[in-house]
C-alpha positions in Angstrom: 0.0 0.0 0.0 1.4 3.3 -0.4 1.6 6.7 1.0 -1.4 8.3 -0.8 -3.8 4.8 -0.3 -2.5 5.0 3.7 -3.9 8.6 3.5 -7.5 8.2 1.9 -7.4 4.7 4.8 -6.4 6.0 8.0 -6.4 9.9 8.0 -10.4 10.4 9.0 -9.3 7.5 12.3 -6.1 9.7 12.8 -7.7 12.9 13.1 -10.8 11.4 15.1 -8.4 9.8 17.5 -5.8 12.8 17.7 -9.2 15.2 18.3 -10.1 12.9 21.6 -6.6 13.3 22.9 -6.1 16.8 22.2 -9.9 18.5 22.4 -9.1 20.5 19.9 -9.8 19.8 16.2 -7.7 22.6 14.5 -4.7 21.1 16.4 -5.5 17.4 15.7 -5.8 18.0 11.7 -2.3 20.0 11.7 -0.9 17.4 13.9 -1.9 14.5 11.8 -0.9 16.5 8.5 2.6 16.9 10.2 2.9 13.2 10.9 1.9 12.3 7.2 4.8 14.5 6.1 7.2 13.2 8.0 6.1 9.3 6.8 7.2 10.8 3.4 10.0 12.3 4.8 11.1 8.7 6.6 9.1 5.8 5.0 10.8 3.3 2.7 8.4 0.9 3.3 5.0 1.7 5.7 5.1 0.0 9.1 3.0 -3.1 10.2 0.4 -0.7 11.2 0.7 2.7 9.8 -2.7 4.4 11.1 -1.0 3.8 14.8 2.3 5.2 13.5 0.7 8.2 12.1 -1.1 9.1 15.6 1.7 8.1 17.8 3.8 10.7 15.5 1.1 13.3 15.5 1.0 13.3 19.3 3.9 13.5 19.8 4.5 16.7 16.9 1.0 18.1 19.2 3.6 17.6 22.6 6.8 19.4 20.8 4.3 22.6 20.1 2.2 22.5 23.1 5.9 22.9 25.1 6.7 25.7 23.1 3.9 27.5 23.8 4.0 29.7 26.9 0.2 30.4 28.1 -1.2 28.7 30.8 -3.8 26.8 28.8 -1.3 25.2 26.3 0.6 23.7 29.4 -2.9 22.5 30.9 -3.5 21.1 27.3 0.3 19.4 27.5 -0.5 18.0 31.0 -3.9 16.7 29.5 -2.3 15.1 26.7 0.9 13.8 28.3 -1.6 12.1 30.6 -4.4 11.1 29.0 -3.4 7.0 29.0 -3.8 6.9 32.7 -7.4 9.2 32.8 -10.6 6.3 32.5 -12.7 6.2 29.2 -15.4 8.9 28.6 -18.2 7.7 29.3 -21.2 8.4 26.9 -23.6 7.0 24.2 -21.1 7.6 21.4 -18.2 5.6 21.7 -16.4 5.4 18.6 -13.9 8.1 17.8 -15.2 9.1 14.5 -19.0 9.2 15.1 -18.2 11.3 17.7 -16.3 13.6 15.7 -19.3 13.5 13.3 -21.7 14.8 15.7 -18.9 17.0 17.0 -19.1 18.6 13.8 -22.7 18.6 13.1 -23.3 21.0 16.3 -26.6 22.9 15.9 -23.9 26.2 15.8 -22.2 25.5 12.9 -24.3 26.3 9.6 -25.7 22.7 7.7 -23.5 22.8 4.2 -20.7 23.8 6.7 -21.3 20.7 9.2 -21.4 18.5 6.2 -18.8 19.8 4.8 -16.1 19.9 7.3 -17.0 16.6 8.4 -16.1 15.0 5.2 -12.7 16.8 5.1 -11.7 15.9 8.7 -13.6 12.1 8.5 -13.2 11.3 4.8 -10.1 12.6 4.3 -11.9 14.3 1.2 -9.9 17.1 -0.5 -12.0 20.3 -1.3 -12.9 19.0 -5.1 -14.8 16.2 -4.3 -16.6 17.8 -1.8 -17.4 20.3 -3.9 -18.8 17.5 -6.4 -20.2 16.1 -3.9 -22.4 19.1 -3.2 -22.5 20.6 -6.9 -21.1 23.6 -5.8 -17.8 25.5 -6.7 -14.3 24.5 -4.7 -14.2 28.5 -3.6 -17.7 27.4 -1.6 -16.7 24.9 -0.2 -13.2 26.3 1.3 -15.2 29.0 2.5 -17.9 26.7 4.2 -15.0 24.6 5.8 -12.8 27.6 6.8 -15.9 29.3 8.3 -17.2 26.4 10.3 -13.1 25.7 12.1 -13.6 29.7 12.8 -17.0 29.0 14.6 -15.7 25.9 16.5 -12.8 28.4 17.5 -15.1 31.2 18.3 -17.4 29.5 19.9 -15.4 27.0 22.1 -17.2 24.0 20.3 -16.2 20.9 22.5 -15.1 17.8 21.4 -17.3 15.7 23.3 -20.0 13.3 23.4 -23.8 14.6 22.5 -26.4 14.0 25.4 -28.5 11.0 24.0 -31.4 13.3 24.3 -29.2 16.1 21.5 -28.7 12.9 19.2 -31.7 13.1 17.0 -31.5 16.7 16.5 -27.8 15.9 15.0 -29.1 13.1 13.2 -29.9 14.7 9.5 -26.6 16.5 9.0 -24.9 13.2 10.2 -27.1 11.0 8.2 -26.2 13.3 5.2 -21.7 12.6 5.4 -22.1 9.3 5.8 -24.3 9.1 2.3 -21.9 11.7 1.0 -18.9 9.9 2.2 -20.2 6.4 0.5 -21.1 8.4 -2.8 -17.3 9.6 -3.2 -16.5 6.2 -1.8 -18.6 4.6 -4.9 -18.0 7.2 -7.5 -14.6 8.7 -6.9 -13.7 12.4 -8.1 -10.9 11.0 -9.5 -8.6 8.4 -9.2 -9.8 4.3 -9.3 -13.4 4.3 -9.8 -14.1 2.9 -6.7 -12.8 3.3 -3.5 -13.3 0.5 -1.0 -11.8 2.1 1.9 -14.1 5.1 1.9 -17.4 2.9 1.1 -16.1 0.0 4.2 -16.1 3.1 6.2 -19.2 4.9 5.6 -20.8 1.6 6.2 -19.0 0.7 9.4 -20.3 3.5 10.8 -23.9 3.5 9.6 -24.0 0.1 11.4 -22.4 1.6 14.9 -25.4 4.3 14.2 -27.4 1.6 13.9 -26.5 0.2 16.8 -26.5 3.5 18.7 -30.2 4.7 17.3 -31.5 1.1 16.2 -35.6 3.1 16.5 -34.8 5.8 14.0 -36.0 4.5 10.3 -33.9 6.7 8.4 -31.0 5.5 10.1 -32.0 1.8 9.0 -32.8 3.3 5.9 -29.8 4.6 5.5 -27.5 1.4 6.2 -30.0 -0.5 4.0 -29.3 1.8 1.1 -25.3 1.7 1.5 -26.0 -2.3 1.7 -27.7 -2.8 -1.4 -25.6 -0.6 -3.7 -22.6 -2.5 -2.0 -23.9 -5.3 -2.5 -23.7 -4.8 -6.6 -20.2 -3.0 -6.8 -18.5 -6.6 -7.6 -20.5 -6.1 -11.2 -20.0 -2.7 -11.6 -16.6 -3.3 -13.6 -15.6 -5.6 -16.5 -13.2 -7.8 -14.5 -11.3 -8.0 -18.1 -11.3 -4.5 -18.9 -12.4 -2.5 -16.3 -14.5 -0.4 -17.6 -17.9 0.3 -16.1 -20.7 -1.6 -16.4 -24.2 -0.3 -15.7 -26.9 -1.8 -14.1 -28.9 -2.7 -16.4 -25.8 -5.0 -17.9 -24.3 -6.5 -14.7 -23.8 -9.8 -14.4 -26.5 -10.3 -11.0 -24.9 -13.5 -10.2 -22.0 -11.4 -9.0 -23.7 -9.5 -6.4 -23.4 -10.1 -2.6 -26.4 -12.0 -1.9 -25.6 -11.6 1.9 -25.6 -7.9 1.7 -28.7 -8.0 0.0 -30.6 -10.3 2.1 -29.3 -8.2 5.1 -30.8 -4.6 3.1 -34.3 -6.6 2.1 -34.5 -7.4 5.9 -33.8 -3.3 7.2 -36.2 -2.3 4.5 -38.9 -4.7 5.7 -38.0 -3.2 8.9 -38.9 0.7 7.7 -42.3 -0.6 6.7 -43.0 -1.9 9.7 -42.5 1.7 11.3 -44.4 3.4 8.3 -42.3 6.7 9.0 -41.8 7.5 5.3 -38.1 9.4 5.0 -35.9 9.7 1.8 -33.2 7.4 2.5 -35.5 4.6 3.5 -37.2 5.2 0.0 -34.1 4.9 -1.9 -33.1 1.8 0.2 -36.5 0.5 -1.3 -35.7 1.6 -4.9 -32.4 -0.4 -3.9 -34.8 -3.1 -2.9 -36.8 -3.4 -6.1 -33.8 -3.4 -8.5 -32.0 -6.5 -6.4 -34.9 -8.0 -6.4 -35.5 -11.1 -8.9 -33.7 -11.5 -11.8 -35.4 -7.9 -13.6 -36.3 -4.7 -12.0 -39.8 -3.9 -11.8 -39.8 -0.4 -13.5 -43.1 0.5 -12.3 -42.8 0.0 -9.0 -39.3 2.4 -9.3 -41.5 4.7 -10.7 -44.0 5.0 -7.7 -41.2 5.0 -5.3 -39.2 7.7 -7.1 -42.5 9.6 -7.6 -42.8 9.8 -3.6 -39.4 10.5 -3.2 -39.5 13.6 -5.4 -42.8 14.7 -3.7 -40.6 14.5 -0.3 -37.1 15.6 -1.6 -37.5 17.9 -5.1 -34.7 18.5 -5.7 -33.1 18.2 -9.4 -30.9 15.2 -8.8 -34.0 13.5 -7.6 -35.7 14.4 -11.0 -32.5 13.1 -12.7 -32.7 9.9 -11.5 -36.4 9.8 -11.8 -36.3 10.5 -15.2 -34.4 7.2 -15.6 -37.5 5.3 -14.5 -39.5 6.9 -16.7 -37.5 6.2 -19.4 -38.0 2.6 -18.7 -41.9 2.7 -18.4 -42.7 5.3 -20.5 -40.5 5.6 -22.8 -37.5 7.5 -23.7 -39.7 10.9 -25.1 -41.6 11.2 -22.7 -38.5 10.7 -20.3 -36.5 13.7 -22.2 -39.6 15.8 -22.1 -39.2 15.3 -17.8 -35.7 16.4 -18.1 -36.6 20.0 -19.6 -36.1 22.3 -16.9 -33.7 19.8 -15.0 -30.3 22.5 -14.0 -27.3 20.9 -12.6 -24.6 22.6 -13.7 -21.1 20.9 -13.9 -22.5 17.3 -12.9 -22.0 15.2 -15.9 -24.9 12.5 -15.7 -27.6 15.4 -16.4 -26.1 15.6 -20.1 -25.0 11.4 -20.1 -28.7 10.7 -19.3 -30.1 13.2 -21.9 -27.0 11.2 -24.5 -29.1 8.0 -23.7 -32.4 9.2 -24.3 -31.5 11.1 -27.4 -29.8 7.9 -28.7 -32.7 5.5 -28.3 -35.1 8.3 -29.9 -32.8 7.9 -32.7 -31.2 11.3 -32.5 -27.5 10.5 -32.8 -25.8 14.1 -33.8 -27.8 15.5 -30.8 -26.6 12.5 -28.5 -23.1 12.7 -29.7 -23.0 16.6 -28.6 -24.7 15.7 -25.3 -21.7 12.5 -25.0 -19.1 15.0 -25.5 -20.5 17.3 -22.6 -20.8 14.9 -20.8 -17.3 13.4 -20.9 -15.8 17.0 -20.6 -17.5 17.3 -17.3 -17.0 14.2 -15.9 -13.9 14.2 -13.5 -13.4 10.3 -13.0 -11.2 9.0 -15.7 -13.1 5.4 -15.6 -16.6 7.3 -16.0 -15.4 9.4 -18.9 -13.7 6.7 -20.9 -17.3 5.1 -20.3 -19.0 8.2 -21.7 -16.6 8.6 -25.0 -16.7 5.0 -26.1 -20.6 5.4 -26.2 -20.0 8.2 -28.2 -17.5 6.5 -30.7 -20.3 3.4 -31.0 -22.7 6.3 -32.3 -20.6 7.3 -34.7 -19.8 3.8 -36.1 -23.3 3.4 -36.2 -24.2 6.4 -37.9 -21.3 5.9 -40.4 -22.5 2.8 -41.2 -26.1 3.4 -41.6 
């Protein structure tokens, strides 16, 4: 493994860990940025275990600047720190560094794109572009967002601590929202391999200690159910020969993690039961229907997406919906849903619209919408996807 892998693995558990030693998060991302330079510095090969490496060396760096500081509440800081082996355990509902770091960062104070936002930098490890693609927003935005929200946690005096278990629902949407976020990049990189295991592992992990933590909110459920069940298809989503990206309706099921997806059916049963309708328990469901059987049931898709975009409307939503109706429908009718659809800079607005255009027919008009598409997308995977379906228009064109 090297350097930059070790990095995207352990530096959201470094800086969760680091955070809990030193209460202060500012201190514990510098710290564990030091310790990461100094592995380059001194690494010819990474050590047995390189996460513990990394936060014994960031403690330490957080020691040498606490003793050069002179006021009186760096040394208290130092003597916290120095001796915070022989203190006992925190006791609390949240015991798992990271989740506590994410409700940490989701305090009510701190504004909602900027909880979200600084969460996945400190948890994910997620450098400012794919956050910013994560959000469809500009990079600028999104520095602001997270240079604004470590001002407030200054400002403020934020604590590191853990919530009251009576604050944990009201922390529960922002929370709810990185850990989606964090799979999304997890499953669909910004760039780099397609997929990165690490990330999606992790957002999982700790949807099930949520789980655990809040096992009578649905949407939590809903939520780990969702993260199962598209999990549960990533071993199809690439051409073991060539590995390029296969979409769903051309997967090979007989590669998907039937355990995973037993485990999803069984959480989305679960939902029902409650009948507390949220948005990630309907897309667990639309998860549901298209790992159900050997074909999806389009129509049902539909209904569900139709209720989702009744609860979230929101253009993404409208994008994905118009998938469905593209299916039931037909594609007209689907690229007659899109008008009106604005998502600027996210590539699978114009790759769906390419699709549409292509089964109407309407090849010169899907080989424009091809090429936007693959200038926009950021994943080299996803736009070598996008401009071979545009080269198999133009053979077909050519030869027609």
């Amino acid at each position: 493994m090297d350097l930059a892998n070790i990095y995207r693995a352990e530096y959201g558990r470094c800086v969760a860990t680091l955070a809990r030693l030193l209460g202060d998060i500012n201190l514990a991302e510098e710290a564990v940025q030091d310790a990461f330079t100094t592995a380059l510095q001194k690494w010819q090969t990474p050590p047995p275990n390189p996460g513990a490496w990394i936060v014994t060396t960031a403690r330490n760096r957080a020691v040498d600047r606490l003793r050069r500081e002179s006021t009186r509440e760096a040394r208290h800081a130092q003597a916290l720190l120095l001796h915070h082996q022989d203190e006992p355990q925190e006791v609390g509902p949240v015991r798992d560094d990271q989740l506590r770091l994410i409700f940490t960062c989701c305090h009510p104070a701190l504004a909602p794109e900027a909880r979200t936002a600084l969460t996945l930098r400190l948890l994910g490890g997620l450098e400012v572009p794919e956050i910013a693609r994560a959000y469809l927003v500009q990079e600028a935005t999104v520095a602001q967002r997270i240079v604004r929200a470590k001002k407030k946690i200054r400002d403020a005096a934020i604590p590191y601590r853990v919530p009251a278990e009576h604050e944990l629902p009201d922390r529960l949407p922002p929370v709810l929202t990185v850990l989606y976020l964090m799979f999304n990049e997890g499953y669909a990189s910004t760039a780099g391999p397609l997929i990165r295991t690490d990330l999606c592992a992790e957002a999982i992990r700790l949807a099930r200690e949520l789980a655990a933590l809040m096992p009578d909110e649905p949407e939590v459920l809903g939520l780990l159910a969702l993260l199962l069940l598209t999990e549960a298809r990533r071993p199809a989503r690439l051409d073991p020969t060539t590995g390029e990206l296969v979409l769903l309706a051309d997967q090979d099921r007989a590669l998907w993690n039937r355990a995973l997806i037993a485990e999803g059916h069984d959480l989305v049963r679960r939902c029902l039961r409650r009948n507390r309708p949220g948005a990630y328990q309907i897309q667990a469901a639309i998860s549901a229907v298209h790992t159900d059987g050997a074909a999806t049931d389009w129509p049902q898709v539909l209904a569900l997406y139709d209720q989702l975009l009744a609860l979230v409307p929101t253009p993404v939503v409208a994008l994905n919906r118009a998938v469905a109706v593209a299916e039931v429908h037909g594609p007209a009718v689907a690229l007659a849903a899109l008008e009106g659809v604005d998502l600027p800079g996210y590539h699978r607005l114009p790759a769906t619209r390419a699709e549409l255009l292509a089964r109407l027919g309407r090849n010169y008009e899907a080989r424009a919408a091809y090429d936007q598409a693959a200038a926009l997308a950021t994943n080299e995977t996803e736009r070598a996807y996008l401009q071979n379906r545009r080269t198999e228009l133009t053979r077909e064109w050519r030869a027609s």
